[in-house]
C-alpha positions as CSV (number, residue, x, y, z in Angstrom):
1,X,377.7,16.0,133.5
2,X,376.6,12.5,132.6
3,X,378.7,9.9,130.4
4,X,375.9,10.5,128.2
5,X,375.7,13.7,127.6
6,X,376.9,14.4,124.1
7,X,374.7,16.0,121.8
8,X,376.7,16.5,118.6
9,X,380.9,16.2,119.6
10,X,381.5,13.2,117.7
11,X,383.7,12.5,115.1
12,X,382.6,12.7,111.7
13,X,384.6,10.1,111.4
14,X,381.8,7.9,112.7
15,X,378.3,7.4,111.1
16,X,375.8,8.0,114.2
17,X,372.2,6.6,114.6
18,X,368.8,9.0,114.2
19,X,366.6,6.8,113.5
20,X,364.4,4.9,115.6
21,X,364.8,7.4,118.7
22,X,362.2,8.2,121.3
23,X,360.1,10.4,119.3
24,X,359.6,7.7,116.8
25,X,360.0,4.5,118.3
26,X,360.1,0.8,116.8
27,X,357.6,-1.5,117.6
28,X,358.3,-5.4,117.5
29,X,355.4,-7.6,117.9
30,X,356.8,-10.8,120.1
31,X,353.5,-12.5,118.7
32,X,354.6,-12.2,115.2
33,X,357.9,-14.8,116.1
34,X,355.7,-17.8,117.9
35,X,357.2,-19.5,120.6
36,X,357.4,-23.3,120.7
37,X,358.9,-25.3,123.4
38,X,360.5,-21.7,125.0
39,X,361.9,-20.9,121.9
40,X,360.9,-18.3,119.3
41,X,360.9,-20.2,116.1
42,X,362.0,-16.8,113.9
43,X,365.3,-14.4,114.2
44,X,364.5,-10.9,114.9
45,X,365.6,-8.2,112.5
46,X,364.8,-4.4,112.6
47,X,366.0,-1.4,110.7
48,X,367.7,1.7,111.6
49,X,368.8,5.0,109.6
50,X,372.5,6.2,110.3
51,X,373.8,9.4,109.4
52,X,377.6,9.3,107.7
53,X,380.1,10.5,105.1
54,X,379.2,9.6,101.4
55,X,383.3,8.8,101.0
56,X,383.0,5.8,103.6
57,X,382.9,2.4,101.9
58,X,380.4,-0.6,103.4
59,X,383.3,-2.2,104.8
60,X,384.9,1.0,106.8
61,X,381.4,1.6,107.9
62,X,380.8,-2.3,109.0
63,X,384.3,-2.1,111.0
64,X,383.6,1.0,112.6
65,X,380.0,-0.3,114.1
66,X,380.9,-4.1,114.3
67,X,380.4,-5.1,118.0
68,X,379.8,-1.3,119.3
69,X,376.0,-1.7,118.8
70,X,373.6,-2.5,121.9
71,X,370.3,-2.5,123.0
72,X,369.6,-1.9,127.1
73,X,366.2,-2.5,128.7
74,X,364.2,0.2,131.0
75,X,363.3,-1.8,134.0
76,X,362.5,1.4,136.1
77,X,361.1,5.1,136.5
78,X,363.0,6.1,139.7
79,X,366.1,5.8,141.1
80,X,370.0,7.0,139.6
81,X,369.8,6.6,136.0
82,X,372.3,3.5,135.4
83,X,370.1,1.8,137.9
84,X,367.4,1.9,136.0
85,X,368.4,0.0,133.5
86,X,369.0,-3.3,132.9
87,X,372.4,-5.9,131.0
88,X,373.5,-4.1,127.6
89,X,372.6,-7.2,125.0
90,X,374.6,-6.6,121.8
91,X,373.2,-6.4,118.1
92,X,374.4,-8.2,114.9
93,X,374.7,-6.0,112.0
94,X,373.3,-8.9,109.1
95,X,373.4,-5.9,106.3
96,X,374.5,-2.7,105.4
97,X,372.7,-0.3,102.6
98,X,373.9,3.1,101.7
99,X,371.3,5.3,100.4
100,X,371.6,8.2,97.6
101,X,369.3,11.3,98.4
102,X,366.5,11.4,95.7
103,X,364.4,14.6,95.3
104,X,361.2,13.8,97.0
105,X,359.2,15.7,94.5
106,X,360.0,12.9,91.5
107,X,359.4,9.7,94.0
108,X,356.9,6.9,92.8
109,X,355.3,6.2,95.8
110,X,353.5,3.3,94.3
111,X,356.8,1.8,93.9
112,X,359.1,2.9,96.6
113,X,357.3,4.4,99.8
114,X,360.9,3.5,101.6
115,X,362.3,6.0,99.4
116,X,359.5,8.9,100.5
117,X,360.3,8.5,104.5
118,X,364.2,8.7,103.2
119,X,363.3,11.7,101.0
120,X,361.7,12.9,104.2
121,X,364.5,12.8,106.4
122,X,366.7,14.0,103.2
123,X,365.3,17.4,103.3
124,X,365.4,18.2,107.1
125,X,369.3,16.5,106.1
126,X,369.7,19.1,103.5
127,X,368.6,22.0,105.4
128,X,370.7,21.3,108.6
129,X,374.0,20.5,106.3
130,X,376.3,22.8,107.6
131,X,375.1,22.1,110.9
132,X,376.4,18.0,110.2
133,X,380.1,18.9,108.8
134,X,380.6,16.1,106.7
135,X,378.0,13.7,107.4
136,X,375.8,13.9,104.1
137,X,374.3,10.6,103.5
138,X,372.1,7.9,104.6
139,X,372.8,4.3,105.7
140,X,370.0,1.7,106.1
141,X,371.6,-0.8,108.9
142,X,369.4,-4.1,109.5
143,X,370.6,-5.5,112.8
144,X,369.4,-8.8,114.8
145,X,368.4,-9.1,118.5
146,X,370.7,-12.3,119.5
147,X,369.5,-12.8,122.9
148,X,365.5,-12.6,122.1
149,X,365.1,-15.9,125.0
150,X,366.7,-13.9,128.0
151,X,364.8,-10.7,127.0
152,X,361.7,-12.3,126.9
153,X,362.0,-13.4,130.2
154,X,362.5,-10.2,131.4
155,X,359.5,-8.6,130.1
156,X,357.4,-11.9,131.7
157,X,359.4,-11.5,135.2
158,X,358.0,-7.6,135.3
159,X,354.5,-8.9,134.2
160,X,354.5,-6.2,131.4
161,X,352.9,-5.7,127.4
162,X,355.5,-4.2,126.9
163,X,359.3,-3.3,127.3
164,X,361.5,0.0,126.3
165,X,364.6,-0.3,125.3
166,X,367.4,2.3,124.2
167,X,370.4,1.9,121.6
168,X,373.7,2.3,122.1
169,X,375.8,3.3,120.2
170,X,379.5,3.0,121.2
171,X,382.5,5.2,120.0
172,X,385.4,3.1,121.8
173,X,388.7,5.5,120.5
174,X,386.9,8.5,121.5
175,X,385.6,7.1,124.8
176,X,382.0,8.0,124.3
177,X,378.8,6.8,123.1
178,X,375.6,8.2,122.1
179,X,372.1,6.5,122.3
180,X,369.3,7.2,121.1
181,X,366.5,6.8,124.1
182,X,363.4,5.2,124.6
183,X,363.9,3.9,120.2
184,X,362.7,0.4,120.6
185,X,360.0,-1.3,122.0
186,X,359.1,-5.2,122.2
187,X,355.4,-6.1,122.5
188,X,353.7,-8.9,123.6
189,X,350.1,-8.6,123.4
190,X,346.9,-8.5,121.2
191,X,346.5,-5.4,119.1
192,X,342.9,-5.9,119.2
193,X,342.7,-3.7,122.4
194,X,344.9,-0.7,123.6
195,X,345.1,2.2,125.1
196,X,346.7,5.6,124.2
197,X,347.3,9.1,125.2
198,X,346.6,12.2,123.1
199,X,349.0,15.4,124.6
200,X,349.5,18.5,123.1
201,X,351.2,22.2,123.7
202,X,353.4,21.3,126.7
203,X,356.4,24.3,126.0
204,X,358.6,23.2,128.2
205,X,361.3,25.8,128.5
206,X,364.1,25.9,131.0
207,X,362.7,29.9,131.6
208,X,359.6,28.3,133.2
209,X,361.6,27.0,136.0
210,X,363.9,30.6,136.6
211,X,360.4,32.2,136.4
212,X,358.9,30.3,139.0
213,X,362.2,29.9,141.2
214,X,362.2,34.0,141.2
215,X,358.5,33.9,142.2
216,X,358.7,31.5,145.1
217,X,361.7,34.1,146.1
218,X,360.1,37.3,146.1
219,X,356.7,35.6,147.9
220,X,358.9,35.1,151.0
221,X,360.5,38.2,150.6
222,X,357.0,40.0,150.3
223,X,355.6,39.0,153.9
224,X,352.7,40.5,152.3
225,X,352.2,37.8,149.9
226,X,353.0,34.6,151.4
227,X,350.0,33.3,152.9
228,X,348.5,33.7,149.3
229,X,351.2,33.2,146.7
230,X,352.9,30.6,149.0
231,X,349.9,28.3,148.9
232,X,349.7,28.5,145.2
233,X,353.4,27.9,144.4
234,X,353.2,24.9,146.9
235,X,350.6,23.2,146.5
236,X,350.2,19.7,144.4
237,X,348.0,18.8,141.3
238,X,347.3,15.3,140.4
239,X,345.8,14.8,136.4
240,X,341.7,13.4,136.9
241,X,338.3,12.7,134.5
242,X,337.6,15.7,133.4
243,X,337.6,19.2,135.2
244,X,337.3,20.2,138.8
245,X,334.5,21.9,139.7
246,X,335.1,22.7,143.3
247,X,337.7,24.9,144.2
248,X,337.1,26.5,141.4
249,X,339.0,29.9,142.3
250,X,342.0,28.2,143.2
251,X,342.0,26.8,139.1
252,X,341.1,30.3,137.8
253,X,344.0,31.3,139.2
254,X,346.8,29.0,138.5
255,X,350.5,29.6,139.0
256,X,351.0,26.9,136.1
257,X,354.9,25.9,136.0
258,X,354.3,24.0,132.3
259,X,357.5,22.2,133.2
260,X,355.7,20.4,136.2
261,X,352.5,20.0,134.0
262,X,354.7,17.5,132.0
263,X,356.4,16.2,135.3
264,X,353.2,14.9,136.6
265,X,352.0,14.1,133.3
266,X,354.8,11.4,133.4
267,X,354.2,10.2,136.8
268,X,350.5,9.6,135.9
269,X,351.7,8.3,132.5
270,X,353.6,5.5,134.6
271,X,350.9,4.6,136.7
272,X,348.8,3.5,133.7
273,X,351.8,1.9,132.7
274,X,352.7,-0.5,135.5
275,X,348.8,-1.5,135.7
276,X,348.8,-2.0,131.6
277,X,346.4,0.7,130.9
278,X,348.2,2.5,128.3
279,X,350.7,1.3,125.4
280,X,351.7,4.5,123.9
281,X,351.6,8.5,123.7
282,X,351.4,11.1,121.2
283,X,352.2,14.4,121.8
284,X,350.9,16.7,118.3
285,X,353.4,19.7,119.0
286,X,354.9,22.6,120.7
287,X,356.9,20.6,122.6
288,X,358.9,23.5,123.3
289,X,357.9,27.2,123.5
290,X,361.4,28.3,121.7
291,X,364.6,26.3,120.4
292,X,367.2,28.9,122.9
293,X,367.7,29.7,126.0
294,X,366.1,33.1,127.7
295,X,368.3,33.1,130.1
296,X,372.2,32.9,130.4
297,X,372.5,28.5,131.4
298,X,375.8,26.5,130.6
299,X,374.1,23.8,132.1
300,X,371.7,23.7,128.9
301,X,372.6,24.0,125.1
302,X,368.7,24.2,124.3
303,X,365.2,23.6,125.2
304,X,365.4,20.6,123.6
305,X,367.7,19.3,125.8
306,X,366.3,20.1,129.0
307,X,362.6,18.7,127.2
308,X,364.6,15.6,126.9
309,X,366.1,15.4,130.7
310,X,362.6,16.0,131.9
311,X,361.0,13.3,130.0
312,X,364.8,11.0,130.9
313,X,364.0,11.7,134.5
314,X,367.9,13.5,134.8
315,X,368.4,16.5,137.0
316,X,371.8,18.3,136.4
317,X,373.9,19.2,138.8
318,X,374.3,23.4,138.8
319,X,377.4,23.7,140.1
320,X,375.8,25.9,143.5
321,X,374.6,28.9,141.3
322,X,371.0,27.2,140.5
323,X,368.8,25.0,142.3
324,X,367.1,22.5,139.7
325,X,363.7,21.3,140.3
326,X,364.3,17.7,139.9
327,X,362.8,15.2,137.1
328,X,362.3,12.5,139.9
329,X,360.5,10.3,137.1
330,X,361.8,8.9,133.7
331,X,358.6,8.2,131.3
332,X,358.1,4.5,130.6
333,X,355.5,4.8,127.9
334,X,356.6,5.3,124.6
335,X,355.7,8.5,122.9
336,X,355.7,10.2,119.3
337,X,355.9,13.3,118.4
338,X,355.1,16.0,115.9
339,X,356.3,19.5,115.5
340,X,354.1,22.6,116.4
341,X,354.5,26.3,115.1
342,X,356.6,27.5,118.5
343,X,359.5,23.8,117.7
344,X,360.6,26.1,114.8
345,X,361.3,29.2,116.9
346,X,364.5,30.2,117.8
347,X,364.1,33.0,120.2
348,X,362.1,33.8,123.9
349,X,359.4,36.7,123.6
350,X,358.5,38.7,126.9
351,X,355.8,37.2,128.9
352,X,354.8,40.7,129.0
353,X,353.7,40.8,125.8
354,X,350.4,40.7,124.6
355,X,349.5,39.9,128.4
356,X,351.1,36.6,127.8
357,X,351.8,35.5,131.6
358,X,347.8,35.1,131.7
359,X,348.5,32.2,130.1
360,X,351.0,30.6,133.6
361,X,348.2,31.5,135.7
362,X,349.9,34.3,136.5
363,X,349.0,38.6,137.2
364,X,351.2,41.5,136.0
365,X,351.9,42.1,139.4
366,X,353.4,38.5,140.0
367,X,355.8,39.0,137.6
368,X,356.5,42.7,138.6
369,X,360.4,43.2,138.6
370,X,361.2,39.8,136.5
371,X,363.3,40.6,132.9
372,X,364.5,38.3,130.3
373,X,363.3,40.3,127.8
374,X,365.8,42.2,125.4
375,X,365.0,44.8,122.5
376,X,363.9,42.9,119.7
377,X,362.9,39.9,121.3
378,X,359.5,40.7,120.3
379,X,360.5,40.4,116.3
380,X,362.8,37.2,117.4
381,X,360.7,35.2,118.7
382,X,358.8,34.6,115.4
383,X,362.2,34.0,113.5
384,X,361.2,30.2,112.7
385,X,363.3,28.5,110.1
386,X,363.8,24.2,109.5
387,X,367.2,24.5,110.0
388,X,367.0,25.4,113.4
389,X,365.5,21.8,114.2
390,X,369.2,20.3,114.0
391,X,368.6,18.9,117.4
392,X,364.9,17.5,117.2
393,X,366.2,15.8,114.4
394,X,369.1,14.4,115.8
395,X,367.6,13.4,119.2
396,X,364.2,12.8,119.1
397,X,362.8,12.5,115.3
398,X,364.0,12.8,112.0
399,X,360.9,12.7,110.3
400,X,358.7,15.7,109.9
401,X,356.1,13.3,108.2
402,X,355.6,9.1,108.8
403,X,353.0,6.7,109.7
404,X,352.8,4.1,112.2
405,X,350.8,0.6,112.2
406,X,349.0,-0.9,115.2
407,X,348.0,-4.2,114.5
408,X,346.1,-5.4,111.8
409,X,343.4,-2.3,111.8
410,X,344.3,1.1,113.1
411,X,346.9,3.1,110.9
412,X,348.1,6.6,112.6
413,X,349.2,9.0,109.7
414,X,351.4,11.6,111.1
415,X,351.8,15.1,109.6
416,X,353.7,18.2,110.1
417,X,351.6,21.4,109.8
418,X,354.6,23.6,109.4
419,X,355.9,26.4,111.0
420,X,353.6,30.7,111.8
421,X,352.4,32.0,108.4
422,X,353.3,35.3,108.4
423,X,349.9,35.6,105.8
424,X,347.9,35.5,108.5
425,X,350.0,38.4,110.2
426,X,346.8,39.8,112.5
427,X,346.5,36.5,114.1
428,X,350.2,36.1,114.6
429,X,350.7,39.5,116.2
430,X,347.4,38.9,118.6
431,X,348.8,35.4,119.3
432,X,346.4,33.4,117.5
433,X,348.6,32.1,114.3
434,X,348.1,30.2,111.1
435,X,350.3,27.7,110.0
436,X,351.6,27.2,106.9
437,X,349.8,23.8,106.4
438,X,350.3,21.2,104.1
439,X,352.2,21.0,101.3
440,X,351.7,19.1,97.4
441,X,353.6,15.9,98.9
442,X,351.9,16.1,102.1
443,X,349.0,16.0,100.2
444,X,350.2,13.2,97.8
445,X,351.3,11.2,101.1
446,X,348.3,11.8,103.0
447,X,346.0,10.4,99.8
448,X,348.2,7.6,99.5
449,X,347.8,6.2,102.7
450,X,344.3,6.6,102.6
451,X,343.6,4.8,99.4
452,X,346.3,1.9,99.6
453,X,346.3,1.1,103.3
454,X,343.6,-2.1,103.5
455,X,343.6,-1.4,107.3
456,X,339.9,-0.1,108.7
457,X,340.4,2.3,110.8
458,X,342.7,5.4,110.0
459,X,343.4,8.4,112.4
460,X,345.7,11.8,111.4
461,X,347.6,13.7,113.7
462,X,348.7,17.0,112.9
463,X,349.5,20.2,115.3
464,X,347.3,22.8,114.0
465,X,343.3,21.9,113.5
466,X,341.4,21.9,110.4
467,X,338.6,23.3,111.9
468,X,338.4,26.0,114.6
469,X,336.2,28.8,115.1
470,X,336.7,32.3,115.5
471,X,334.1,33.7,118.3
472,X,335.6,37.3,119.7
473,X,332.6,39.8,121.3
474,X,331.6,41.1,118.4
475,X,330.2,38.2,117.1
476,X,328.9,36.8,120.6
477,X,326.9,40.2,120.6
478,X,325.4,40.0,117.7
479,X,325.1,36.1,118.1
480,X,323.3,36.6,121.4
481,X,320.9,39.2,120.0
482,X,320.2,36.5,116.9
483,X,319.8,33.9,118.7
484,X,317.5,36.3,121.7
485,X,319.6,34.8,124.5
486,X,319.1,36.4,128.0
487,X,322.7,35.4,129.0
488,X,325.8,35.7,127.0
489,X,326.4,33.1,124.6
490,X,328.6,29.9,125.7
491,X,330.2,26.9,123.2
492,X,327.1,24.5,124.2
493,X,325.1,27.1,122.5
494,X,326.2,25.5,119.8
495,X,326.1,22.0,120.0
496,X,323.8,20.6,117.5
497,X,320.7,19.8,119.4
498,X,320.7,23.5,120.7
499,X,322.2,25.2,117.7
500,X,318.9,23.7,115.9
501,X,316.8,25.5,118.1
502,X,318.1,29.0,117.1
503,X,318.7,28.5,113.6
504,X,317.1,25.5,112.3
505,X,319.8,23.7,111.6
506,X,322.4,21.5,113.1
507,X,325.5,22.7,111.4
508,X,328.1,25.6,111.8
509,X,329.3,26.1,108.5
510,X,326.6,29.1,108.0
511,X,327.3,30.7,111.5
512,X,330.5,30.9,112.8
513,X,334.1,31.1,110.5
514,X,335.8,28.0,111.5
515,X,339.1,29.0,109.8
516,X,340.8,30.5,112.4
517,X,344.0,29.4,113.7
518,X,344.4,26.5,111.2
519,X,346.2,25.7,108.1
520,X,346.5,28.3,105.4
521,X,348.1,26.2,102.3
522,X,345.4,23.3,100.8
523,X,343.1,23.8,103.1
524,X,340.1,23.1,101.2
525,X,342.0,20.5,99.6
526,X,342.3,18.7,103.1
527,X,338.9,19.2,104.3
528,X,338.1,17.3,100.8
529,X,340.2,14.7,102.1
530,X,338.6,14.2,105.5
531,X,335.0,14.6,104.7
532,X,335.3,11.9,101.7
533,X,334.5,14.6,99.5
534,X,337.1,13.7,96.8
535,X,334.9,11.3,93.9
536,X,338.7,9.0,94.6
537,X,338.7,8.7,97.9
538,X,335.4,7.1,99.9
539,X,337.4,5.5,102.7
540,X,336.4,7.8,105.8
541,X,339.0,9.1,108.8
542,X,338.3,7.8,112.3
543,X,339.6,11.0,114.4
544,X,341.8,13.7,113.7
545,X,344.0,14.6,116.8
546,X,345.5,17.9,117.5
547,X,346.2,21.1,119.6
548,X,347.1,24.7,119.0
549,X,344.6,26.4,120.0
550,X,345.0,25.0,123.6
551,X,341.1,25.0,123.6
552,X,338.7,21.8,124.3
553,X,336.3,21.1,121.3
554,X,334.8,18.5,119.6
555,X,333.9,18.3,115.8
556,X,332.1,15.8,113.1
557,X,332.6,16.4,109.5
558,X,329.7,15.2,106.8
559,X,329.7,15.7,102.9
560,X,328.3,18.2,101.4
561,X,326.3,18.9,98.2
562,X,328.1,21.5,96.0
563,X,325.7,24.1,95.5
564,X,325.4,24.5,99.4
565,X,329.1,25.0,99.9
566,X,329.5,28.0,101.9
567,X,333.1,30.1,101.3
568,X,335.4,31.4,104.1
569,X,338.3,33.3,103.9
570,X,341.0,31.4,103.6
571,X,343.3,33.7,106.3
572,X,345.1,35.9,104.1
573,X,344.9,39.5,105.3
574,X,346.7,41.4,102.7
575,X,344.6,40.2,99.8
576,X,341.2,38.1,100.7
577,X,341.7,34.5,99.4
578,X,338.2,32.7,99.6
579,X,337.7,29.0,99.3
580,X,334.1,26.7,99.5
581,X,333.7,24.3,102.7
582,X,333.4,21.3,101.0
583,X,331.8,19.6,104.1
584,X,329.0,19.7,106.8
585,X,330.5,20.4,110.5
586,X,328.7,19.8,113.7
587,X,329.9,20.3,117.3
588,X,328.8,18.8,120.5
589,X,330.1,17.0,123.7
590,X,331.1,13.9,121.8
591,X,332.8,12.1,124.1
592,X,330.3,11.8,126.5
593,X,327.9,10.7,123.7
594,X,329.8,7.7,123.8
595,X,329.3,7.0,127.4
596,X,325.6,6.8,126.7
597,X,326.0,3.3,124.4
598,X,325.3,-0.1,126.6
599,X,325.6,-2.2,123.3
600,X,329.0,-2.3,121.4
601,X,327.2,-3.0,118.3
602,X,325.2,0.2,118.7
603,X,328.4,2.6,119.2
604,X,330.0,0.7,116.5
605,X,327.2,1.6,113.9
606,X,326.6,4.9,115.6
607,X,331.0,6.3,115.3
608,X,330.8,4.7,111.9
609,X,328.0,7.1,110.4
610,X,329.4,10.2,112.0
611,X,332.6,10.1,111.8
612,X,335.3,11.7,111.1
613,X,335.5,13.3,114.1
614,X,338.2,16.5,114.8
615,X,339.2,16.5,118.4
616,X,341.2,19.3,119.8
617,X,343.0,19.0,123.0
618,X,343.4,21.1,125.5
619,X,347.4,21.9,126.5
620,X,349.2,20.1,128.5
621,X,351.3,23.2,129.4
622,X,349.6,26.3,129.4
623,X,346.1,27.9,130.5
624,X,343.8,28.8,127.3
625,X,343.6,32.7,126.8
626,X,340.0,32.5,126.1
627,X,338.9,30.1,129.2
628,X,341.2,30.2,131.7
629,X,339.5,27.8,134.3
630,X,340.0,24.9,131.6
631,X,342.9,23.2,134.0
632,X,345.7,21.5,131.5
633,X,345.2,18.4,130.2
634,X,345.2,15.2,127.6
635,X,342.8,12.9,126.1
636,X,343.0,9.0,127.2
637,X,341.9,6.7,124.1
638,X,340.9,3.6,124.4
639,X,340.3,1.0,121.6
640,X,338.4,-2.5,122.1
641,X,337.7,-5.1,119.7
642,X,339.3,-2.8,117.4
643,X,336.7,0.1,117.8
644,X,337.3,3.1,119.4
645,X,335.1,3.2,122.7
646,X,336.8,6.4,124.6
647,X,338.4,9.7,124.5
648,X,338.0,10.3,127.8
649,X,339.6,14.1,129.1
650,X,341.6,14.1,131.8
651,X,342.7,17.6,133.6
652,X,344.9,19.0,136.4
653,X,343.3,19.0,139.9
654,X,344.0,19.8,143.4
655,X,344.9,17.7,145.3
């Protein structure tokens, strides 16, 4: 095992660090503390939240942490994982705050918004208590980067925007330390132009490697099968613009090992990296399929855990039982994260279930003779509860709701859409669920933003969409037969040039029910929210970014007059709930709409009319029930003179 690898063994004796970590990372803009004859002419502080016993005083806390607190650069991708990394430089502790949970409900957040992000972490706190013996409090811990020159340096030297660092954290009487990865990351560029990544869905679960290992076994065993399932088990994919359209059979059907989706995913993510095409990622969700283990591992506590070694570039060693596919590559971008519907579960479900392995590519006779399954699983596997989230909290985010600024004019608002509803039980039995959605403080914090924030352009990143339509046969039939179609009826049927011709009008609100597989709580309160709709609110939303559905679409909200509103169920089987559609919606090919512009000017005035715009993202893991030849992908995003100009979709291909 590495020296490294402790996830929750120490002392509660010591206060430990959660917050920044490498789901949530610090920025610090260099440019902020001006140099002047090669010095910078300001001392760098940041913030950090610490976990710890409400009975330790300030001073037991400031001897236990004194001199035990480091930051340590990430020079590299490859290579063993203490060479990677660069001199440990240690941190100053200039002040030490303890802080008293306050109910979140009762916070002011005119006058303390500090005290909501606490609250935030409070609750996730308060539901995991058992689970953190004795540590019960917060403690606010400003420290100070001391050797600012000689960093600098190194981020020049590597001709890098940027550099990642993690922070150490060492426990010197128990011999161990704990960091939290990737929580830190020192800037030095103009904010006026950036790149990002939008990733989504990538359920990574240690079982996708076992099922994968036991299908490359029983294609050599099956003499039969090699010359077919050999060639798709072995062969490489490489992410590219948009989807392939050659080899088209060979996409169809895809052998998908989610766990390599991500692996290359981080090799390409590097590549942009090292030629300063991309500053950060966000991945809205489903990080993991399921919190345990299918299968009986004591290399692995969780799929947390092995999520993190994948994204850390560590393979374990297996003690000869196993034979890991390695995780050649550490990421060097920074990422954030949100939680999906499937972080929240606990247990595995049968990919036989519900047909499920169509989703890895993969037939029924692939899979023929491979178990994991055990009675019950099936009811299991939507046990979801917050307090089984102990170790996304404790090693990759603490918050389940935050925002981040970039620069002077982009704020990213960042919201959890909460775990399956069980009101919408028909879509979560045929594998299509609701979330919960948003709750009253969600709502408060979302509006808050919104209205306060001076900065221009404001995007929202959630896991499950606001919009997203529900098209099975039955309504394609009698679609096709309305619309006196001579073909069945694809998506660009609906774009809204097209959709015009067969209705009259451009919108979808009238057609289709585009409240299926979304929020079920406040809906319509949010859709106020992002269409403007609210007589307080006229400040519009740039994009909203999110996944799910592990489909590719593209929406545009517009206001709407309120004797027009059309109602929709709001998802609730048992007893119909219906609510208006406060807003005009449109789809089309958006993204390729932007393409068209020559003048900036002309795209500026153009996204600034029609937006918001709702984005959904393919997965990055998985293959979409509905259309299975859409490879895996991401978005790339890229923002110039402060506008967005791209959101590009890049998918798997073969090589």
């Amino acid at each position: 095992m590495l020296e490294f690898d402790i996830m929750d063994n120490i002392s509660d004796l010591y206060p430990i660090i959660i917050k920044p970590n490498i789901g949530q990372p610090l920025f610090i803009d260099l440019r902020k503390y001006h140099k002047k004859n090669n010095e910078f002419l300001k001392d760098i502080y940041f913030d950090t939240i610490f976990i710890g016993r409400t009975d330790l005083s300030i001073d037991q806390i400031k001897d236990i942490l004194s001199n035990n607190l480091y930051l340590q650069p990430i020079l590299r991708d490859t290579g063993s994982f203490k060479k990677r990394r660069g001199n440990k430089y240690q941190l100053e502790i200039i002040d030490i705050l303890k802080k008293k949970f306050v109910d979140i409900k009762k916070i002011d957040l005119h006058k303390n918004e500090e005290l909501y992000d606490l609250g935030d972490i409070y609750y996730t706190l308060k539901k995991n208590s058992k689970s953190f013996n004795k540590r019960d409090s917060l403690i606010k811990i400003r420290l100070k980067i001391n050797d600012i020159d000689e960093i600098y340096t190194i981020l020049k030297e590597l001709n890098k925007s940027f550099l990642l660092f993690d922070i150490i954290q060492d426990i010197p009487l128990e011999k161990k330390k704990r960091i939290v990865f990737h929580s830190l990351a020192l800037f030095d560029k103009n904010w006026d132009n950036f790149h990002f990544i939008h990733a989504t869905d990538s359920h990574v679960s240690r079982r996708n490697d076992i099922i994968f290992k036991f299908l490359r076994e029983k294609s050599l065993k099956e003499k039969n099968h090699v010359n077919n399932d050999f060639f798709f088990l072995n062969r490489k994919y490489e992410f590219r613009e948009e989807f392939q359209v050659d080899k088209y059979q060979f996409i169809q059907h895809g052998m998908y090992n989610f766990n390599d989706n991500l692996r290359i995913f981080i090799s390409n993510t590097n590549e942009k990296v090292r030629q300063n095409k991309l500053d950060f990622v966000f991945f809205t969700g489903d990080l993991i399929d399921y919190i345990g283990l299918a299968n009986y591992d004591d290399i692995y506590k969780n799929n947390y855990q092995f999520l993190l070694d994948i994204l850390l570039g560590i393979t374990r060693e297996s003690d000869g039982k196993d034979e890991e596919l390695p995780n050649k590559q550490e990421i060097l971008a920074p990422i954030f994260t949100i939680l999906g519907n499937h972080d929240y579960r606990l247990g595995h479900y049968s990919i036989f279930m519900g047909k499920i392995y169509r989703i890895f590519g993969l037939e029924k006779h692939d899979i023929k003779d491979y178990r994991d399954d055990k009675y019950f699983n099936g009811i299991k596997a939507l046990y979801s509860k917050t307090r089984f989230l102990k170790d996304y909290f404790l090693f990759i985010n603490p918050n389940r709701n935050f925002k981040l600024n970039i620069g002077k004019q982009f704020l990213f608002i960042f919201l959890d859409s909460g775990k399956d509803s069980i009101a919408n039980l028909l879509g979560l039995m045929r594998g299509a669920p609701s979330t919960r959605g948003l709750n009253k403080i969600q709502i408060k914090l979302l509006r808050y933003h919104i209205n306060q924030s001076n900065i221009k352009h404001i995007v929202i990143l959630m896991h499950a969409p606001p919009i997203s339509p529900k098209l099975n046969k039955s309504k394609k039939k009698k679609l096709k037969k309305k619309f006196n179609l001579g073909r069945k009826i694809e998506w660009f049927d609906f774009y809204e040039e097209n959709i015009k011709k067969y209705t009259g009008k451009k919108s979808l609100e009238s057609i289709l029910n585009l409240k299926d597989q979304t929020l079920i709580y406040r809906w319509g309160t949010l859709m106020d929210i992002l269409s403007s709709s609210e007589s307080e609110n006229n400040k519009k939303i740039d994009l909203v970014l999110c996944g799910h559905t592990h489909t590719l679409k593209e929406f545009r909200l517009k206001k709407n007059i309120k004797s027009k509103k059309k109602r929709v169920n709001m998802g609730f089987y048992f007893i119909p709930l219906y609510v208006h559609i406060p807003c005009k919606i449109y789809t089309n090919r958006y993204r390729n709409i932007i393409k068209n512009f020559t003048k900036e000017s002309d795209l500026n005035n153009w996204f600034n009319v029609n937006k918001p715009f709702i984005l959904h993202t393919q997965g990055l893991g998985s293959l979409s029930y509905k259309i299975k030849v859409k490879a895996p992908g991401f978005r790339y995003i890229t923002v110039k003179n402060n506008q967005i100009m791209d959101f590009s979709v890049y998918s798997l291909f073969l090589k």
